[in-house]
N, C-alpha and C positions, 0 to 999 in steps of 0.2 A: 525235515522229516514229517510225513504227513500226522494224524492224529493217530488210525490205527496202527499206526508203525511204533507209534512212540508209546501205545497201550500193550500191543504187543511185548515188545522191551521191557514194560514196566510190570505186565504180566509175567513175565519171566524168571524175572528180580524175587519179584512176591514169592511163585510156585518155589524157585531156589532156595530160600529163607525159611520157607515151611519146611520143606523138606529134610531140610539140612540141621534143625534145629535137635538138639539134643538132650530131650527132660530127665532129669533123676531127679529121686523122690531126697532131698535132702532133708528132712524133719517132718517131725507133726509136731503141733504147737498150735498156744488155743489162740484164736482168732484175734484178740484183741493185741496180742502180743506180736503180732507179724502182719497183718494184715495193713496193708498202705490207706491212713484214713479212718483206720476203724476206731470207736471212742465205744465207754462204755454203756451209753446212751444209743449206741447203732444198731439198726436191724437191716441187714440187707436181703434182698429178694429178688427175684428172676423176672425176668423181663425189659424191655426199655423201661427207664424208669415214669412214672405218671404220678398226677397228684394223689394226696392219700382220700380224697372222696373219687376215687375213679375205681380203687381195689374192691371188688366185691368178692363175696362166696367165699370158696374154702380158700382162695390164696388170702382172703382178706381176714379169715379164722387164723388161719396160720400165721399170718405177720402178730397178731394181737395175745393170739398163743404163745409165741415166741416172748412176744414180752414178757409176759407172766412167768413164764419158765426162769428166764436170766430175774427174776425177781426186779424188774422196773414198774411194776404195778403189781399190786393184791388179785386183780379179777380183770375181765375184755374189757367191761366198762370204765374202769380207771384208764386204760391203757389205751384207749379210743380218742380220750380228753386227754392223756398226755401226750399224742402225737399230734390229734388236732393244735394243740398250745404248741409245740415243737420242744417238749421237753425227752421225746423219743424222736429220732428221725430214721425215718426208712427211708432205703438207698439203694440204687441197682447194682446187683453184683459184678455184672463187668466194670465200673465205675472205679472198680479196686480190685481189678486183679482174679476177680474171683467167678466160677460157675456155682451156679446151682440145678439140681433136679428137680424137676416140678416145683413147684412154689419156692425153691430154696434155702432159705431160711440161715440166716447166722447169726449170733448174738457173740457177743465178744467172750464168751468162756467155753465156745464152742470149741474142738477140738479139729483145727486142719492140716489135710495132705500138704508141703510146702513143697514144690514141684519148680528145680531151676532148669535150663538152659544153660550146660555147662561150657557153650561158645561163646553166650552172649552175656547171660547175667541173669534174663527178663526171667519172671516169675511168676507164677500158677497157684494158684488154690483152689481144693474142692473142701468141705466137708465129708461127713463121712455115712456110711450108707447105714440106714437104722436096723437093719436086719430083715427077717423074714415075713413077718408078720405083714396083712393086709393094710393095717392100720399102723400112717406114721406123720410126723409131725407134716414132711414134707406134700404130704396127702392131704394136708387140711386139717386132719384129728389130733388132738390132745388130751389128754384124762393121766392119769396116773401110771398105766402101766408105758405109756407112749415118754411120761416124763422119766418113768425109771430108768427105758432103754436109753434114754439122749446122758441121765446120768452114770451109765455105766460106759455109756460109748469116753465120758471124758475122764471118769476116775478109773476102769478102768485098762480099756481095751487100747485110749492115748497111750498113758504112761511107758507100757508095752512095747506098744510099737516106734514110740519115742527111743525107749533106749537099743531097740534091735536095731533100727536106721541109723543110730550114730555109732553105734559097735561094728555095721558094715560098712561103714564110711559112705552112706546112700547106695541107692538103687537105681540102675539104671534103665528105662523104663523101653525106650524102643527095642531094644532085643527082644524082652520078653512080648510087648504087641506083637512086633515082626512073627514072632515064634506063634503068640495063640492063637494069629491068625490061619495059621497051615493045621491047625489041632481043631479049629471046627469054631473058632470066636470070630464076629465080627466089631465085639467092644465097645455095642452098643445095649444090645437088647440080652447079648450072648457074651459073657465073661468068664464062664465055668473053667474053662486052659487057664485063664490069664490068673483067677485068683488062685489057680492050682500051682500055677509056676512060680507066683509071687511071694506064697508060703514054702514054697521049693527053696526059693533064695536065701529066705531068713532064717529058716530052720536050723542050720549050722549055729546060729548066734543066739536063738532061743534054746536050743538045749543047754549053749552053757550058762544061758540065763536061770534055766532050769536050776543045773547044777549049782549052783551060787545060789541059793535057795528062793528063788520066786519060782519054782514049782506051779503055787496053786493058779496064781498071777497069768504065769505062762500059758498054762493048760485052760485057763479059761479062753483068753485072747484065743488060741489054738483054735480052740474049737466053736466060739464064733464065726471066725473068718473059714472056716473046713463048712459050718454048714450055710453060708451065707456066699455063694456063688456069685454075688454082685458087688461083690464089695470090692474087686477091682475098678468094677465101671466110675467111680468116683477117683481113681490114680490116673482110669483111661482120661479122664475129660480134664483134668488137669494139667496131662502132657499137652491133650491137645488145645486146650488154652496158650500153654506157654507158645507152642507149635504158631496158633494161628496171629498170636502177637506178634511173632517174630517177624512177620510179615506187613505189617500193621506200618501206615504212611508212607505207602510207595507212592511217591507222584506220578497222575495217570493211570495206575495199576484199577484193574475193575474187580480184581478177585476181592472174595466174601472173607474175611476174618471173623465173622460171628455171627450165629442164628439165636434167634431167643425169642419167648414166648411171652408172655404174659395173661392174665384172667380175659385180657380185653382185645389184644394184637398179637400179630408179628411182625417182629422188626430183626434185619441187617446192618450189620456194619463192611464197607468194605475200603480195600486197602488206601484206595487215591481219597477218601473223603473223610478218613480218621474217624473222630468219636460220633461221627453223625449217623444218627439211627435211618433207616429208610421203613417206614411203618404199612403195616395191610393189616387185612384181616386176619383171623385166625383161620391156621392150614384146613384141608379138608383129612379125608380120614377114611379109610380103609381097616376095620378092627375083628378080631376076634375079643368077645366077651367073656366076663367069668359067667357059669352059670347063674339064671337070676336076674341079669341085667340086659337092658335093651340098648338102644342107641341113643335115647330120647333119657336116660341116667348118665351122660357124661358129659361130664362140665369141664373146664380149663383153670386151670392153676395156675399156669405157669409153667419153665421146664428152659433149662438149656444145655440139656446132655447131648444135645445135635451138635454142641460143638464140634464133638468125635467126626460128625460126618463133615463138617467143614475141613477136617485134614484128610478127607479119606477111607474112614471108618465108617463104622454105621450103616448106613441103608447105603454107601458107596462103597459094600467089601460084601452084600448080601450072600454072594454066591459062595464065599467061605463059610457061612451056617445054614445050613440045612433045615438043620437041626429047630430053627427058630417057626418051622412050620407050625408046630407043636403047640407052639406058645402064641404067635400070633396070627398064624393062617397064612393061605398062597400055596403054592405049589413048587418043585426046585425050577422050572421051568419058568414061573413068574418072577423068581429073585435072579435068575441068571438074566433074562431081559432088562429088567428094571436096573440093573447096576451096569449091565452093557450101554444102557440110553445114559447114564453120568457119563462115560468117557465123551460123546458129544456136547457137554457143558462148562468141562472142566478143560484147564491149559496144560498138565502136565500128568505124569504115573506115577507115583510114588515109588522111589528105587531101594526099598525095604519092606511095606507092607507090599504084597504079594498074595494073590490070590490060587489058589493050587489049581481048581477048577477049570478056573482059563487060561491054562499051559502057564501057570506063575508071574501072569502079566501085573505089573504096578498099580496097585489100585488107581482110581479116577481122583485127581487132587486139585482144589485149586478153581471153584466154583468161579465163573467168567457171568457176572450179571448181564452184558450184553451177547454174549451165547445162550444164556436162561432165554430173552427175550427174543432171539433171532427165533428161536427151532422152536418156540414152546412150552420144551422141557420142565418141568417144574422138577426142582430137588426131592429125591424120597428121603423119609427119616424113619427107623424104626425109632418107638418108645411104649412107653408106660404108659394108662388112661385113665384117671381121676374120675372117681363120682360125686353126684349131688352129695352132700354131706361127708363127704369125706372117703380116703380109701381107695387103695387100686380095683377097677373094674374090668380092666384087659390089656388089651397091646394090640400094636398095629400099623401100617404105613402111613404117615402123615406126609401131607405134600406141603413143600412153604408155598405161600400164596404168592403168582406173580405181579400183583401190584408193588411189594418191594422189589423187586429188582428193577420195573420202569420206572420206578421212581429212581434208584439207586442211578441208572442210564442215563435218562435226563439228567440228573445233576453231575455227571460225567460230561455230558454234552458229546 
């Protein structure tokens, strides 16, 4: 069998795997307690992992922040000298299982989504999303009102939803994508269906939470997650962690299982080459800004919520949100091209996510780093845009850089 024949095949294998995989939310549980690896000494963060004199700016605020939060150091400067000494160890979140958004950030008392694969076993983690506000850990910024919110996300909005997920015996998460996708979500930039459907689901089992008297408990959590719209996109990226694992060490296979970002690079994982990162530069970028800010105020953190679009999702389902014009610019015309050009990258369609727009065709699945490199194509990713000093500054098309992928090719050979 010659080599494309037997990439092919193995392409195949992988696209089947992803697709076929099937995440429910079985638990929330704070990081330290489920998390494979995790110690109370851990801080994990987004991106390939690099030495801790490589982290600068806000992703490098936020790991140091983090520390201080979980109470591993008094102040940055104690917690700088304890990682330098390796009395703290920061660690990249795919490493264990886990995504993070923009700089990511977990500490083991953190609270996370526990997301299986109810075929296989493999397992997903996200943390959970801080709320509305400009300013969050994940952004670089920490001060009091930012440690309040991480403390209420674990005492608590967890508790919550801890006990609603085991009262419905888990949740199972592709129906409900399948579904927000035809309701105007692409599960990346756009979640509004998904966290409206997802509180749809529990609702039966919070009222009787209600009734049974956590009341106040309930009604808070409720109306968290009622006015925080993204608070699916951390369930989204979870599934599709578990999703792009499933696929993970196909011999020969060229499909992508993972995108990820860092202060400094981007870096791939793909299926035939296991845990090996294929590193570039950081994407370019296409953004609408908030008022106030130029292009010359946006820094890099980190981020690996493009998982989503490694299964499918995200800037590869554009032409189901419109809607995200709004938020990050373009036109409907621009997002129907742009996610037509994926089907030329990718080896297979997704035969559940479904795009209405384009007579209900399967999303583009299944990123082929030697299709990247034959046609050009660079991956689109909608996301979030970190500023100097912290804080969301906008959103926008990022494109991953084609130096991972030739690299990723060569070492395919």
């Amino acid at each position: 069998m010659t080599a494309p024949s037997l990439r092919d095949k193995a392409n195949r294998v992988a696209a089947e795997r992803m697709c076929a995989a099937r995440p429910t939310l079985v638990g929330v549980e704070p990081a330290g307690a489920v998390v494979p690896g995790m110690t109370p000494t851990t801080i994990l963060t987004s991106g390939p992992p690099l030495a801790w004199s490589d982290y600068y700016g806000g992703q490098r605020h936020a790991i140091l922040s983090a520390a201080v939060y979980e109470g591993l150091a008094p102040d940055l400067d104690t917690a700088d000298a304890a990682i330098r000494e390796n009395r703290i160890t920061v660690e990249s979140t795919h490493d264990h299982g886990c995504v993070g958004s923009v700089a990511g950030l977990y500490t083991a008392s953190m609270p996370v989504f526990v997301v299986e694969d109810a075929a296989t076993g493999v397992r997903g983690f996200c943390n959970m999303y801080e709320g509305e506000s400009r300013k969050r850990l994940n952004y670089g910024v920490y001060d009091e009102t930012v440690a309040a919110g991480l403390d209420f996300l674990r005492d608590g909005l967890a508790p919550v939803l801890a006990e609603a997920v085991r009262r419905a015996g888990g949740v199972p998460l592709t129906p409900l994508i399948a579904r927000a996708l035809r309701m105007g979500d692409e599960l990346h930039s756009r979640n509004t269906a998904a966290t409206t459907l997802f509180l749809k689901a529990l609702t039966p089992v919070l009222l009787d939470m209600a009734a049974d008297g956590d009341h106040l408990a309930v009604r808070t959590a409720y109306g968290f997650l009622a006015d925080s719209d993204y608070s699916f996109l951390r369930l989204a990226m979870a599934a599709a962690k578990v999703s792009a694992d499933s696929a993970r060490d196909v011999a020969h296979s060229s499909v992508v299982t993972a995108m990820s970002i860092s202060c400094r690079e981007f870096g791939i994982r793909v299926s035939g080459t296991g845990d090996t990162w294929h590193r570039g530069p950081l994407p370019d970028v296409d953004c609408r800004l908030f008022d106030g800010f130029t292009e010359d105020d946006i820094e890099w953190m980190g981020g690996e919520s493009h998982i989503t679009e490694t299964t499918g999702l995200g800037g590869f389902a554009q032409a189901a949100a419109f809607a995200l014009q709004q938020y990050q610019g373009g036109s409907p015309q621009a997002m129907v091209d742009m996610n037509q050009r994926m089907y030329q990258i990718t080896v297979a369609e997704h035969p559940e996510y479904r795009i209405p727009f384009l007579a209900f065709r399967g999303s583009p699945v299944g990123i082929d780093v030697f299709k990247v490199v034959e046609t050009g194509i660079q991956p689109v990713i909608d996301g979030g845009l970190a500023g100097r000093g912290g804080g969301q500054i906008g959103a926008g098309i990022l494109r991953a850089p084609m130096e991972c992928f030739a690299k990723a090719a060569a070492a395919l050979g």
